[in-house]
TISEKE-23152 format. One record per residue (C-alpha): x, y, z; residue in one letter. Coordinates in steps of 0.02 Angstrom, whole numbers, plus 50000, padded with zeros to 5 digits. Layout:
BEGIN
<site px="X" py="Y" pz="Z" residu="A"/>
...
This chain:
BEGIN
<site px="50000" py="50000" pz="50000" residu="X"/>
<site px="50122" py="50121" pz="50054" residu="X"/>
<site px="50225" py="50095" pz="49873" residu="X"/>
<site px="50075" py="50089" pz="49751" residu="X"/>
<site px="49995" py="50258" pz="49862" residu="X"/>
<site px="50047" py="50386" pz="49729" residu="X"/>
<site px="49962" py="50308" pz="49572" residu="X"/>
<site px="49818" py="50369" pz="49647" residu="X"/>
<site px="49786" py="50574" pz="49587" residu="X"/>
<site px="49705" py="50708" pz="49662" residu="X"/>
<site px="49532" py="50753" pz="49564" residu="X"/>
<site px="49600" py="50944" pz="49579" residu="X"/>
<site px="49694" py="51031" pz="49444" residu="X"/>
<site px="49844" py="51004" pz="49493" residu="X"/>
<site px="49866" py="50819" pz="49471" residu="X"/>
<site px="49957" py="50798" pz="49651" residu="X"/>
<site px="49954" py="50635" pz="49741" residu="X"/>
<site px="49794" py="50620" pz="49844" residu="X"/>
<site px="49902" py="50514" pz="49967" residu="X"/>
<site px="50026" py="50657" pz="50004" residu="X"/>
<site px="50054" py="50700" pz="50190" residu="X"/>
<site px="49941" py="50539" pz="50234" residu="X"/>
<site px="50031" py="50391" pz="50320" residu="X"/>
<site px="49945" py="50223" pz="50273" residu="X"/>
<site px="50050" py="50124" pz="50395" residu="X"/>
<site px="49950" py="50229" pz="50530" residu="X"/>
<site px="49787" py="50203" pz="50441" residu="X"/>
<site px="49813" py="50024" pz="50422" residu="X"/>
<site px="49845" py="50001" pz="50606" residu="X"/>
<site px="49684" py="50125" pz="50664" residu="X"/>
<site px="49584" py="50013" pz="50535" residu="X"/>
<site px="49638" py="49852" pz="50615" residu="X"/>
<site px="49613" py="49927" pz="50777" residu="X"/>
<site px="49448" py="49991" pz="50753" residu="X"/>
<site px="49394" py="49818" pz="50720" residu="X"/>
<site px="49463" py="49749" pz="50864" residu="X"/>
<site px="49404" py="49857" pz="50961" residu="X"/>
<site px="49202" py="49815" pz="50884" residu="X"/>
<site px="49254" py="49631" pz="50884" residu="X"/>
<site px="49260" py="49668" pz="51093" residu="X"/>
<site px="49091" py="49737" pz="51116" residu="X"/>
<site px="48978" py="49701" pz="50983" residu="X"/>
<site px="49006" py="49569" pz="50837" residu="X"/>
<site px="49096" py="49691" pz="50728" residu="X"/>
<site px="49076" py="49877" pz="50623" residu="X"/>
<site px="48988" py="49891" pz="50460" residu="X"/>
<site px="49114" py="49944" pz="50303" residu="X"/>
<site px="49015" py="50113" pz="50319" residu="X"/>
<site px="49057" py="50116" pz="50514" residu="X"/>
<site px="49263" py="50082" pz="50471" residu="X"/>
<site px="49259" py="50206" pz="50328" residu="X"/>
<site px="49173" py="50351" pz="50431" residu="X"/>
<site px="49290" py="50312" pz="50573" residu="X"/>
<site px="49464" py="50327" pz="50453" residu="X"/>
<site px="49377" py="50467" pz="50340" residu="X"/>
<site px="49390" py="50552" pz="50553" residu="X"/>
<site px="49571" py="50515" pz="50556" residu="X"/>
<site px="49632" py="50566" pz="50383" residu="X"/>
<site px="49520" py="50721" pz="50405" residu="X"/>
<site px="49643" py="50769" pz="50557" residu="X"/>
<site px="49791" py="50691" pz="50466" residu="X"/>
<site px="49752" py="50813" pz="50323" residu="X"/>
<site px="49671" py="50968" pz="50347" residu="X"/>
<site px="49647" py="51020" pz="50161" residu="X"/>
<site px="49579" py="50861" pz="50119" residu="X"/>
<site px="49383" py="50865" pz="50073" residu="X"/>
<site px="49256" py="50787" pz="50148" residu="X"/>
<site px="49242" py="50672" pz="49979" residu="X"/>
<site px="49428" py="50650" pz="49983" residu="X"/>
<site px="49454" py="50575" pz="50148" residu="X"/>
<site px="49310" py="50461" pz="50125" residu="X"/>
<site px="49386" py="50382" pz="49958" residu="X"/>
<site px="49565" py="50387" pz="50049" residu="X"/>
<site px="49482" py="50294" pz="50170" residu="X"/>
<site px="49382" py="50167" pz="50043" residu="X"/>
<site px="49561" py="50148" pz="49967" residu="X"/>
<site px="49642" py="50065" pz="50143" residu="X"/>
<site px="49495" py="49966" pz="50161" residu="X"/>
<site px="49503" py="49905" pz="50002" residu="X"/>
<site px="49693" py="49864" pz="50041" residu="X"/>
<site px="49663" py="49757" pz="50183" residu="X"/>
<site px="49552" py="49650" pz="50086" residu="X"/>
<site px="49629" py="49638" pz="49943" residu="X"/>
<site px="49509" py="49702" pz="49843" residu="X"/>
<site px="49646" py="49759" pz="49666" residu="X"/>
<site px="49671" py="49563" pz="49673" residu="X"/>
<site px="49488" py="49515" pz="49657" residu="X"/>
<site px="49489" py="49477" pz="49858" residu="X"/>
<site px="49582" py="49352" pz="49853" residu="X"/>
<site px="49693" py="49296" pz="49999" residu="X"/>
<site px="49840" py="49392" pz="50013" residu="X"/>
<site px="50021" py="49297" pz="49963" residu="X"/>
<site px="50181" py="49332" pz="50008" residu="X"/>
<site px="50341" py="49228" pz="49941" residu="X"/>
<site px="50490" py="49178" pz="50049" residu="X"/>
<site px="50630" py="49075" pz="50066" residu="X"/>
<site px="50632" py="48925" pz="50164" residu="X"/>
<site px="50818" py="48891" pz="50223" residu="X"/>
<site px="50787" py="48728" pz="50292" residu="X"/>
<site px="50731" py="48651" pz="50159" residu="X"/>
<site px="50813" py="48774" pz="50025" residu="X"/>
<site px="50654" py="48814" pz="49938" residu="X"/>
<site px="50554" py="48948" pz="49900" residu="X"/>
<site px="50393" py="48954" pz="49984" residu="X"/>
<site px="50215" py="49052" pz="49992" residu="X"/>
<site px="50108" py="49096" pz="50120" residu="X"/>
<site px="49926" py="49154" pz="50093" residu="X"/>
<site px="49823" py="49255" pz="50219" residu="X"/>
<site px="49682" py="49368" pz="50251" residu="X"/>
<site px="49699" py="49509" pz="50389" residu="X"/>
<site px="49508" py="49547" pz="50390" residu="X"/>
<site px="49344" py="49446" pz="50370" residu="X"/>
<site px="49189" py="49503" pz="50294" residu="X"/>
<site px="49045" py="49393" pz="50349" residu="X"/>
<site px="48873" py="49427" pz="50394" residu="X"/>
<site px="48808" py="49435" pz="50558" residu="X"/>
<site px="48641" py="49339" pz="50644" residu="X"/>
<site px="48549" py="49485" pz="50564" residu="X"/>
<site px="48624" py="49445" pz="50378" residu="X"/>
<site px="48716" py="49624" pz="50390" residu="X"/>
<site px="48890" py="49638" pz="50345" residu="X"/>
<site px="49033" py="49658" pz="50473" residu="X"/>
<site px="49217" py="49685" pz="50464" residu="X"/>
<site px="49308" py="49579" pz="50593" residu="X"/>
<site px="49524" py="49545" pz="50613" residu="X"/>
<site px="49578" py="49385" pz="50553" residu="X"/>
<site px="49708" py="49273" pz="50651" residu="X"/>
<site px="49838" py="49361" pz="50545" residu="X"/>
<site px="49772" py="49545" pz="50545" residu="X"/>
<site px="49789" py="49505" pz="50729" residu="X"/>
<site px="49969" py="49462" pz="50725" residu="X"/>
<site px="50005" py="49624" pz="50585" residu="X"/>
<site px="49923" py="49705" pz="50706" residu="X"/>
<site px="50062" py="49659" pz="50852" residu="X"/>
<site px="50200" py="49678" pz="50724" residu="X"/>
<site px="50164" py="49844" pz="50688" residu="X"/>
<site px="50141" py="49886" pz="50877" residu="X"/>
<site px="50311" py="49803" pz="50906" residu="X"/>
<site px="50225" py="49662" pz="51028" residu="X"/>
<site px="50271" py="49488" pz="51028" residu="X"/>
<site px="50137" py="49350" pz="50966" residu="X"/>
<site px="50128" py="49272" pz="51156" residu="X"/>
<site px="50060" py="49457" pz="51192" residu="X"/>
<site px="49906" py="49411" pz="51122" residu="X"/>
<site px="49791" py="49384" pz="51245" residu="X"/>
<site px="49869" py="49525" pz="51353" residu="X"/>
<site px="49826" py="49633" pz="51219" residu="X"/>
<site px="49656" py="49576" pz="51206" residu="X"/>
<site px="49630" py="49603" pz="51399" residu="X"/>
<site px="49716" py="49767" pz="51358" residu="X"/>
<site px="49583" py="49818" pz="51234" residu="X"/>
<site px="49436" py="49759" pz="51339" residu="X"/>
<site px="49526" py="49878" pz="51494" residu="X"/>
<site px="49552" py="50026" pz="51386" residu="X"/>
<site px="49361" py="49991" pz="51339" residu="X"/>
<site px="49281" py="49992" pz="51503" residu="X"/>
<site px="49396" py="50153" pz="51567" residu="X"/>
<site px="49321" py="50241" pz="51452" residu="X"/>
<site px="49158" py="50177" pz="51495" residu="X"/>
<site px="49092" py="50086" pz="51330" residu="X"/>
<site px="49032" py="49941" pz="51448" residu="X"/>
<site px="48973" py="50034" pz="51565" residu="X"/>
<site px="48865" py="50117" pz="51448" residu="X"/>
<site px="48834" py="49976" pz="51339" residu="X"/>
<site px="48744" py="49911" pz="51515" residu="X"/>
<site px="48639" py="50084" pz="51559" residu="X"/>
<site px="48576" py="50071" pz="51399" residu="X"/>
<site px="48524" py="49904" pz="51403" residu="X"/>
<site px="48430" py="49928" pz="51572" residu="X"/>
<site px="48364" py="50087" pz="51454" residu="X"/>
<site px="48300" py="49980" pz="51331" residu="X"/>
<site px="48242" py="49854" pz="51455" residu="X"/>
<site px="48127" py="49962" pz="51555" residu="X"/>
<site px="48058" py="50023" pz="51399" residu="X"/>
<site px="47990" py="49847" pz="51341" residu="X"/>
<site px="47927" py="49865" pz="51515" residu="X"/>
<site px="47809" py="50012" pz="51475" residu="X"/>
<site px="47756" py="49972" pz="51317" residu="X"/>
<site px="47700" py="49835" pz="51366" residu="X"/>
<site px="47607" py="49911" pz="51532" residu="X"/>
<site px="47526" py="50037" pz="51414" residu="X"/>
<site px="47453" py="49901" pz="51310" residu="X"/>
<site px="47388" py="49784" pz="51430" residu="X"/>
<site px="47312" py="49952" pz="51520" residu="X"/>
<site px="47235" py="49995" pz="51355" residu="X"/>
<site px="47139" py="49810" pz="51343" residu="X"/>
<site px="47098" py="49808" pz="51501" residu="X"/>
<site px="47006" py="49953" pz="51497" residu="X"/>
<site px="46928" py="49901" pz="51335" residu="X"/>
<site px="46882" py="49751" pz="51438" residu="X"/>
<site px="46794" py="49862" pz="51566" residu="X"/>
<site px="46695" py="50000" pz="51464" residu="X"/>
<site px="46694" py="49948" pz="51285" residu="X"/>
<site px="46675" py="50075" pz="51164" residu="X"/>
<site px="46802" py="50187" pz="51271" residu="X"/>
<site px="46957" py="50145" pz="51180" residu="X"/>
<site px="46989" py="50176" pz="51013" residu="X"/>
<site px="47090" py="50055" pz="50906" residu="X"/>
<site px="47174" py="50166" pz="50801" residu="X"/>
<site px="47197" py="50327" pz="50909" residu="X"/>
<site px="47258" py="50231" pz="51066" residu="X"/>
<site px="47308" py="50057" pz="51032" residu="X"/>
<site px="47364" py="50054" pz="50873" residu="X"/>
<site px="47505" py="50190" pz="50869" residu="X"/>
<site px="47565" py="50091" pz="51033" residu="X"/>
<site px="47588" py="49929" pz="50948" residu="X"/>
<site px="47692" py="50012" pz="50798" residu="X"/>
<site px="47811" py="50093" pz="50916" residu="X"/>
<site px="47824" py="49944" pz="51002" residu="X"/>
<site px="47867" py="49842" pz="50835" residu="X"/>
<site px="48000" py="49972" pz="50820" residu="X"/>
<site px="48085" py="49957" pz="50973" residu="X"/>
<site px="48082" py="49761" pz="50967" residu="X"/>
<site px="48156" py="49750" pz="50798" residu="X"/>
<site px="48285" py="49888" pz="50861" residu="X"/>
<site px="48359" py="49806" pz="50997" residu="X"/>
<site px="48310" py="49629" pz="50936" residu="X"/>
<site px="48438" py="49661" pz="50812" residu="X"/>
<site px="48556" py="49757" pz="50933" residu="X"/>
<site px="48541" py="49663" pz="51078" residu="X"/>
<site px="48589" py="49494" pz="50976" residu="X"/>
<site px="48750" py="49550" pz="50923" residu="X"/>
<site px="48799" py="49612" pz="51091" residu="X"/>
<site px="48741" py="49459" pz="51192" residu="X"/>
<site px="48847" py="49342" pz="51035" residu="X"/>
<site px="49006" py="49448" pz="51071" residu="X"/>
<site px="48985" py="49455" pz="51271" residu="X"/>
<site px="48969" py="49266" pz="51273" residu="X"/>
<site px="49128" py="49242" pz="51154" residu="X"/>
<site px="49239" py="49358" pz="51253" residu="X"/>
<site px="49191" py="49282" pz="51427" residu="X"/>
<site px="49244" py="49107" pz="51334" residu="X"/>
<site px="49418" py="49195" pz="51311" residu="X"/>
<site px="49440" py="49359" pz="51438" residu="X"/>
<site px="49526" py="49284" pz="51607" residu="X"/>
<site px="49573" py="49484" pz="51678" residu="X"/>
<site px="49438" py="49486" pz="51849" residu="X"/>
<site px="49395" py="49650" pz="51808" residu="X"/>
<site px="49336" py="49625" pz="51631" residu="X"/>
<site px="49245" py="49465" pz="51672" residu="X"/>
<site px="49143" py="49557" pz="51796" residu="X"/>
<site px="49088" py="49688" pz="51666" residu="X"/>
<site px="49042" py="49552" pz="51534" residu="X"/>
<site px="48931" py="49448" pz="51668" residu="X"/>
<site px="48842" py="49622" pz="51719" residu="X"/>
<site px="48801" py="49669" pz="51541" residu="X"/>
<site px="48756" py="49460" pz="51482" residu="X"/>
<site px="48621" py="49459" pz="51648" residu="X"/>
<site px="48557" py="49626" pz="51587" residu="X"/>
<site px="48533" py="49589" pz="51373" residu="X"/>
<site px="48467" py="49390" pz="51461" residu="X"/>
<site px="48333" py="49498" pz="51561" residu="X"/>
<site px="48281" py="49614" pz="51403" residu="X"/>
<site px="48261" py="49467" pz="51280" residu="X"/>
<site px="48133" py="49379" pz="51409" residu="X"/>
<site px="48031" py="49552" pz="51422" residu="X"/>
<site px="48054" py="49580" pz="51255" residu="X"/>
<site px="47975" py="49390" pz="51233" residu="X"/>
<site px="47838" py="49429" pz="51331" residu="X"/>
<site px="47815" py="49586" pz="51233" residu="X"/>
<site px="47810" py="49494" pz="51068" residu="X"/>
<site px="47675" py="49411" pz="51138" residu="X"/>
<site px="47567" py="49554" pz="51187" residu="X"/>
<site px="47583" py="49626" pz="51023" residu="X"/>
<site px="47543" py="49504" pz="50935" residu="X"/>
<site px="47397" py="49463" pz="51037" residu="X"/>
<site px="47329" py="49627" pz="51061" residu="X"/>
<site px="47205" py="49638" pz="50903" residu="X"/>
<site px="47112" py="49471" pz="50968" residu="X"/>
<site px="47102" py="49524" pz="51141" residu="X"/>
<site px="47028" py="49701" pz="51087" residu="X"/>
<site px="46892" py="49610" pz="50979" residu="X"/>
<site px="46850" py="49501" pz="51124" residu="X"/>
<site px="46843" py="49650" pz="51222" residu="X"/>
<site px="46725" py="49752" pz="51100" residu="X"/>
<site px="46611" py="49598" pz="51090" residu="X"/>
<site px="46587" py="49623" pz="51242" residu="X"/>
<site px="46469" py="49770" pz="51215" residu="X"/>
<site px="46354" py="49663" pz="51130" residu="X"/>
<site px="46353" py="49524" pz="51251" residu="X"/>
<site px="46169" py="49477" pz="51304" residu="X"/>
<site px="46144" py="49513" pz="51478" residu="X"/>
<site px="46046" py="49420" pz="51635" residu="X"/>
<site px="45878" py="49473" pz="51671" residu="X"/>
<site px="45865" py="49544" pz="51832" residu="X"/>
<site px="45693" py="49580" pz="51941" residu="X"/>
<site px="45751" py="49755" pz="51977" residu="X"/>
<site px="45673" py="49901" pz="51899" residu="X"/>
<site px="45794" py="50009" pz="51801" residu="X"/>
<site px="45839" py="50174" pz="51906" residu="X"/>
<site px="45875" py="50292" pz="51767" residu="X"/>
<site px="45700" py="50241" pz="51662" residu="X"/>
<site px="45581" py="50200" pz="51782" residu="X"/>
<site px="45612" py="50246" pz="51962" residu="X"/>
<site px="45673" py="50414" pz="51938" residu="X"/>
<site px="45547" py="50492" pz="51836" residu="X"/>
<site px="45411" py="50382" pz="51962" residu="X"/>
<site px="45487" py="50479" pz="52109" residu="X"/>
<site px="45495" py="50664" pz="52028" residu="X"/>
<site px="45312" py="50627" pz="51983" residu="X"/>
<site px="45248" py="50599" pz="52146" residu="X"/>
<site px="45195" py="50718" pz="52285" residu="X"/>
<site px="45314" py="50751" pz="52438" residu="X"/>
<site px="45180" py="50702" pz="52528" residu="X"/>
<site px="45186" py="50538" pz="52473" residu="X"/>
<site px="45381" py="50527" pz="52489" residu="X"/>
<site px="45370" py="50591" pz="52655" residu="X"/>
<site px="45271" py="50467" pz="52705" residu="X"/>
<site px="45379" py="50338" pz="52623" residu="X"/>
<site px="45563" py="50401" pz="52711" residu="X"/>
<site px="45550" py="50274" pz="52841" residu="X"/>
<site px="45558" py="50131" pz="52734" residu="X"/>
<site px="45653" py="50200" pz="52625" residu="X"/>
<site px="45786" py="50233" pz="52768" residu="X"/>
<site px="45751" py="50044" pz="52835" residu="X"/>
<site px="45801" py="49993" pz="52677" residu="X"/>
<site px="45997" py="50064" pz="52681" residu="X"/>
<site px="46026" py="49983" pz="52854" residu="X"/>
<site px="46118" py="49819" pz="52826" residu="X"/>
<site px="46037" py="49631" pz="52848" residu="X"/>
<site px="46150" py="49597" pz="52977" residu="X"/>
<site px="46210" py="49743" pz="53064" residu="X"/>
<site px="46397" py="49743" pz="53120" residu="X"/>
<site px="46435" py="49724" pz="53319" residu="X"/>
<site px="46543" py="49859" pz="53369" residu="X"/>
<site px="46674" py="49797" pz="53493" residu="X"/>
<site px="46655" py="49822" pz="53682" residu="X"/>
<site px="46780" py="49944" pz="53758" residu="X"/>
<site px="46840" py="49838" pz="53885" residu="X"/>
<site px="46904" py="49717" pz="53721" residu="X"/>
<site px="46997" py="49862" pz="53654" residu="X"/>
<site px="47072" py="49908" pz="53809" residu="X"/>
<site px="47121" py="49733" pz="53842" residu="X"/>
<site px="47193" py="49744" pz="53671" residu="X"/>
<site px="47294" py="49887" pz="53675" residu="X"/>
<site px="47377" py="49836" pz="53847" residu="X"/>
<site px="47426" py="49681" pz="53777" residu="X"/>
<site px="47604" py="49634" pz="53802" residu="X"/>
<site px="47693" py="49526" pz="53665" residu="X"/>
<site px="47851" py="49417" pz="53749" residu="X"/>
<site px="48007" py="49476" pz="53686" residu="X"/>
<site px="48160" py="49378" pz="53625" residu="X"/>
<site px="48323" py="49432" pz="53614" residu="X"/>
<site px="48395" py="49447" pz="53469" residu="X"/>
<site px="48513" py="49293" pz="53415" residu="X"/>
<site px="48663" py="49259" pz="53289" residu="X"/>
<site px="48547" py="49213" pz="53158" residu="X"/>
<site px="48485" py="49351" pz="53062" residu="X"/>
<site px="48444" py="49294" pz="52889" residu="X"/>
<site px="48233" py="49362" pz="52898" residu="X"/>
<site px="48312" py="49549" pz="52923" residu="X"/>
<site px="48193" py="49688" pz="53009" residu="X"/>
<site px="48213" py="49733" pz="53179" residu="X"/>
<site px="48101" py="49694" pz="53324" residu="X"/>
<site px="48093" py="49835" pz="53463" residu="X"/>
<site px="48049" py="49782" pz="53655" residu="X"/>
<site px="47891" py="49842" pz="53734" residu="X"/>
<site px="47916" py="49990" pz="53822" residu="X"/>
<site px="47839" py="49990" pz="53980" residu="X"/>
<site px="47773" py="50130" pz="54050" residu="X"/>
<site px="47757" py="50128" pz="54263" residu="X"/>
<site px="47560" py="50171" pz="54301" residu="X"/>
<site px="47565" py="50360" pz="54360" residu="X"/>
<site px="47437" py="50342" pz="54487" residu="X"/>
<site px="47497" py="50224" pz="54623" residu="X"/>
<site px="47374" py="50097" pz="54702" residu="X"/>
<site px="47346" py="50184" pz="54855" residu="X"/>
<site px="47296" py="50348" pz="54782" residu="X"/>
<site px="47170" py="50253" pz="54656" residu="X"/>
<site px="47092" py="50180" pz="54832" residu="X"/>
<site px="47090" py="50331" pz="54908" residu="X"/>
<site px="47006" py="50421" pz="54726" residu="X"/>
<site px="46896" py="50298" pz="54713" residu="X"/>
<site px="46820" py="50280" pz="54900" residu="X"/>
<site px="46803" py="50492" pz="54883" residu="X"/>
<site px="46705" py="50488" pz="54768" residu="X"/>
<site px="46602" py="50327" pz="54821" residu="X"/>
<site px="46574" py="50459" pz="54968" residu="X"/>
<site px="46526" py="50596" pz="54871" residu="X"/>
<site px="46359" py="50476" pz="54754" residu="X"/>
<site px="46333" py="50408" pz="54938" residu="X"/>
<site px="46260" py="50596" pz="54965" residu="X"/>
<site px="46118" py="50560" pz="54838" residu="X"/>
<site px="46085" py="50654" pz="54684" residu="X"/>
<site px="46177" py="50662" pz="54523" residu="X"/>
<site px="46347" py="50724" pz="54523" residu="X"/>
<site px="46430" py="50786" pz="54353" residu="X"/>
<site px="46610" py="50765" pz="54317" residu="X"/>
<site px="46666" py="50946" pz="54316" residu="X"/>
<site px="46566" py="50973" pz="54512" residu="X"/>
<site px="46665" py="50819" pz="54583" residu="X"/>
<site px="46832" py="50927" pz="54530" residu="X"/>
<site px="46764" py="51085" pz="54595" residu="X"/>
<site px="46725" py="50983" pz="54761" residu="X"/>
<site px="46900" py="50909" pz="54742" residu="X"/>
<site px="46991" py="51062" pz="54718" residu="X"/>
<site px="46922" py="51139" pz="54864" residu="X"/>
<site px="46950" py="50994" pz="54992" residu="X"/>
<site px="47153" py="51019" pz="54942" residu="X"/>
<site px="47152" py="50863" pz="54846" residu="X"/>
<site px="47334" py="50880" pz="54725" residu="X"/>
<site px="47343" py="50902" pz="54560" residu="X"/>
<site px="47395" py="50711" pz="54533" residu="X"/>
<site px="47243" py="50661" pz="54619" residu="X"/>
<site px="47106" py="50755" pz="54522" residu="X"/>
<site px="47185" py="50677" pz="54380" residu="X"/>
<site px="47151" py="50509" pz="54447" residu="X"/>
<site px="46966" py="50571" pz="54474" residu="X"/>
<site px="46944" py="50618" pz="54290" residu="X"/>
<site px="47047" py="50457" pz="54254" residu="X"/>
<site px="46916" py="50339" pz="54359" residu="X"/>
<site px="46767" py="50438" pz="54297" residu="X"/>
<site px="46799" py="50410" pz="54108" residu="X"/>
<site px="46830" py="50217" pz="54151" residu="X"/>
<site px="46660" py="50197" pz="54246" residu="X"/>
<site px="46573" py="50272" pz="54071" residu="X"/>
<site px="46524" py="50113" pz="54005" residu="X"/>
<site px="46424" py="49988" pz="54103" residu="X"/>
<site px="46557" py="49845" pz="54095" residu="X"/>
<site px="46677" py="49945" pz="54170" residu="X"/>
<site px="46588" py="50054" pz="54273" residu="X"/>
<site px="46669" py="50050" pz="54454" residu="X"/>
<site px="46508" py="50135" pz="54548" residu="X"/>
<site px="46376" py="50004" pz="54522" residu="X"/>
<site px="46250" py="50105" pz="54609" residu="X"/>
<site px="46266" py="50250" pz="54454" residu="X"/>
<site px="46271" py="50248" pz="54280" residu="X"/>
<site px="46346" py="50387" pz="54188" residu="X"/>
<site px="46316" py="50465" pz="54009" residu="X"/>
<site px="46360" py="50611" pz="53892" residu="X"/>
<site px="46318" py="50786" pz="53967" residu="X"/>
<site px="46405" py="50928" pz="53870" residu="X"/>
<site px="46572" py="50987" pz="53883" residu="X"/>
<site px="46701" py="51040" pz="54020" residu="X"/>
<site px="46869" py="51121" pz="54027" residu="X"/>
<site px="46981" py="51122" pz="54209" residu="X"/>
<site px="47162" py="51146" pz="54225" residu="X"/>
<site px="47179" py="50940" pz="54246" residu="X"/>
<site px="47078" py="50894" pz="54098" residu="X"/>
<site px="46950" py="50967" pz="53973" residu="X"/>
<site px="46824" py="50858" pz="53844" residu="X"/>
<site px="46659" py="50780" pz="53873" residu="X"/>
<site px="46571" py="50792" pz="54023" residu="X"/>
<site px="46490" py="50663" pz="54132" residu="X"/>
<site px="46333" py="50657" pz="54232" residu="X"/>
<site px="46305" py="50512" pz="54343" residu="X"/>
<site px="46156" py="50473" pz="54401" residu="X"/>
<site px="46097" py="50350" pz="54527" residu="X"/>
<site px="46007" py="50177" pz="54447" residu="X"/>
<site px="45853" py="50203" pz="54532" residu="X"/>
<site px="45809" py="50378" pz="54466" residu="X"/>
<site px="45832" py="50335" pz="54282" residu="X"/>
């Protein structure tokens, strides 16, 4: 290449070389490193994605090249590699054999040009361009697997794996939502048919849908091919770890992308079903309609005939059976229930974290409940009906401390209801509100069990 480089002309008046100031040694190497370098994280580049990429080089290489220029300078190394003046044919090279004391030829390709699952063209480094490759980088040939874990390093410093696996969890969760937007959209077709449209909200769904599976169908294959051949040959730890992270995450895609296949192609029988369902006959039922019938029945009549009506009509929203509403002495019991506590042990596999029951001491001792209590057995022993709000005025005055009007209001509020009520000789209900420097809320009037 570099000896044959000047037959080719410049299109420009002139008639110069269009290989002056370019150094083909340096493109062929940036060539064969290029496709190394795609051989490492996807199956290979396209010819257009090699040309572009030396078209880059010669373009900084060459200033006051042209656009069109570096392209075909670029076309022309390609073309080199594989051999394309010789009709592609393997390259041959002629040299003497000393021990034998013959002349000998060796054939070879430095790049392949084979399709890919997809039937799409990719350009990947022979054997050979591998070891052209080393020659010109001045490495020995038992270098080459460090320079392949070399080249998969270099690639995930600069964070091609690392973004090869974002944008496969990318991808991923976007199977995800296509697919949640079209099993929402049949669902509610399912519900109210007649409320979904097929082509205003289903249809343009399913085509982007199609587009994004055939997208990273195609994508996703290649990378998941190369990913399994390079763990089959990387050993560095480093490297390994990034091909296992990005081979779980293009597994987990192609199984939601499966399942979003499936949806697809589903989706047009499941709507029909769906919109059948409008049409469905339905069971006869004994009850008159509300909208036709009942309505205009009731605007019709006179109030007083609905007035007169209410309390059946009322009967009829109370339940058949009607709920029992605990008794309070249940939910107290409840609520001062005590769960055992173990302490915590070596094993802790089930996680979480179980706090003890704090217990809180009782802030009115057992002699001053006594004492509470048996005042104000004295003061219903009087006679009468006492409210809640007078037995703390009578309290306060007597001297009794601010801990033990507390207790009053405390054993008051406990005797409300009848199960436990500790004055069996009163029973106590709602009388209006009270506010005291111990306690404000409802007020109680207890009155004695023969008066009521």
């Amino acid at each position: 290449m570099e000896l044959t480089k000047n037959k080719f002309s410049d299109s420009t008046a002139d008639g110069r070389s269009l290989f002056d100031g370019v150094d083909t040694h340096y493109l062929s190497l940036a060539a064969l490193t290029h496709m190394m370098e795609g051989t490492a994280v996807a199956v290979g580049y396209t010819q257009e994605e090699v040309v572009q990429h030396l078209a880059a080089i010669v373009s900084r290489m060459k200033p006051a090249a042209t656009a069109g220029q570096s392209l075909r300078i670029a076309e022309i190394v390609v073309d080199a590699l594989d051999n394309a003046s010789n009709n592609y044919l393997e390259h041959s090279y002629e040299y003497f054999h000393a021990p034998s004391g013959e002349t000998r030829k060796v054939s070879f390709r430095l790049t392949t040009y084979e399709p890919d699952l997809e039937d799409e063209y990719r350009y990947r480094p022979t054997a050979e361009g591998y070891l052209v490759l080393m020659g010109m980088l001045d490495l020995k040939v038992e270098d080459h697997q460090i320079l392949v874990e070399r080249m998969l390093q270099l690639l995930i410093e600069r964070g091609r794996f690392d973004q090869a696996y974002e944008f496969a969890r990318r991808a991923r969760m976007l199977s995800i939502e296509h697919r949640q937007q079209i099993r929402d959209f049949i669902h509610q077709a399912w519900r109210a048919p007649g409320s979904v449209a097929w082509a205003r909200d289903i249809a343009p769904r399913l085509n982007e849908a199609r587009v994004h599976i055939h997208a990273r169908q195609e994508e996703d294959r290649r990378m998941e091919e190369s990913v399994r051949e390079q763990l089959i040959q990387v050993t560095d730890s480093q490297a390994r770890e990034q091909l296992v992270r990005l081979h779980d995450v293009l597994k987990s895609a192609s199984g939601v992308r499966a399942h979003l296949q499936v949806d697809v192609t589903g989706a047009g029988d499941k709507f029909m079903d769906a919109q059948a369902g409008a049409f469905r006959s339905r069971r006869p039922s004994s009850f008159p309609d509300l909208e036709t019938r009942l309505l205009p029945e009731a605007l019709a009549t006179a109030q007083t005939a609905l007035a007169g009506s209410v309390d059946a009509l009322l009967l009829s929203f109370y339940p058949a059976v009607v709920p029992k509403a605990p008794d309070l002495s249940n939910l107290l019991a409840l609520l001062f229930f005590r769960r055992e506590y173990d302490e915590p042990g070596e094993d802790e596999s089930e996680g979480g974290e179980l706090m003890p029951f704090k217990k809180y001491l009782d802030p009115f001792p057992e002699d001053m409940a006594q004492f509470v209590q048996g005042w104000v057995s004295a003061k219903f022993a009087i006679g009468g009906s006492w409210k809640l709000d007078e037995l703390l005025a009578h309290a306060e005055d007597e001297g009794l401390t601010l801990l033990e009007r507390q207790c009053i209001v405390y054993v008051l509020y406990r005797s409300y209801p009848d199960s436990e009520n500790l004055f069996k000789s009163m029973r106590a209900h709602a009388d209006g509100e009270f506010v005291a420097d111990v306690a404000a809320g409802d007020n109680l009037r207890f009155d004695p069990v023969e008066t009521r």
